[in-house]
N, C-alpha and C positions, 0 to 999 in steps of 0.2 A: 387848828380846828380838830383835828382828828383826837389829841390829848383830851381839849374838850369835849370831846363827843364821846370818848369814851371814860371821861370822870361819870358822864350820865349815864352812860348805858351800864357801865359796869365793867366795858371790855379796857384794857391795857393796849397802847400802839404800842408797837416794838420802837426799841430806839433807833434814831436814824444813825446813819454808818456815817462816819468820817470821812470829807471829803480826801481826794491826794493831797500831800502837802503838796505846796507854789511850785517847787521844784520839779516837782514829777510833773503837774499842770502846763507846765511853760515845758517839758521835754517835749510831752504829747502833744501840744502846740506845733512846737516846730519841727514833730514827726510828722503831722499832718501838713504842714506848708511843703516839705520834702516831699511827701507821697502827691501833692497838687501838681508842685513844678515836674515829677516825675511824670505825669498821667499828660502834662503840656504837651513836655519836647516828645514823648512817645507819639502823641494825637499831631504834632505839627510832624514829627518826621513821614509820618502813614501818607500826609495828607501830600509835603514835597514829593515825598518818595526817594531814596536813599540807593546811591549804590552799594554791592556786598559788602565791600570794604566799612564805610560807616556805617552798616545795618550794624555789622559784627562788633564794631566799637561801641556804638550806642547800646545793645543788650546787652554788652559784658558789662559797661558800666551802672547800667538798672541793675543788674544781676549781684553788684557787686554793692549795689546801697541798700535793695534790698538786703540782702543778709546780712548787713550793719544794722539796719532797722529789725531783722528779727530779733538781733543778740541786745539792743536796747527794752524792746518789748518784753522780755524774758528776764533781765534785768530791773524792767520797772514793778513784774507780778511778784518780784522776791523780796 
């Protein structure tokens, strides 16, 4: 529509941008299933309530996929 509308009007749309390739789309996929199941067991442990010992397991280990998921994100902008 918009090519069309602007054969008439005179104006040019900019071209659209490339989706990710499949690969990057299916990564970000299943970064975002990881950040869900991660956002779960955080909201079901708040909700049991955890003593110190697994509060401090349970954050190392977010803490610890976290910063895998940063170094993929920084990896997929490059």
């Amino acid at each position: 529509m918009r090519t069309t509308a602007g054969l008439l009007t005179g104006h040019r749309a900019a071209p659209a941008r490339p989706g990710p390739p499949p690969e990057v789309a299916a990564l970000r996929a299943e970064l975002a299933r990881v950040g869900n199941n991660l956002n779960q067991a955080v909201r079901a442990a708040n909700v049991s309530g955890l003593d110190r010992a697994a509060a401090a397991e349970l954050t190392a280990r977010v803490d610890a996929a976290e910063a895998v998921m940063g170094q993929i994100r920084e990896a997929l902008r490059s």
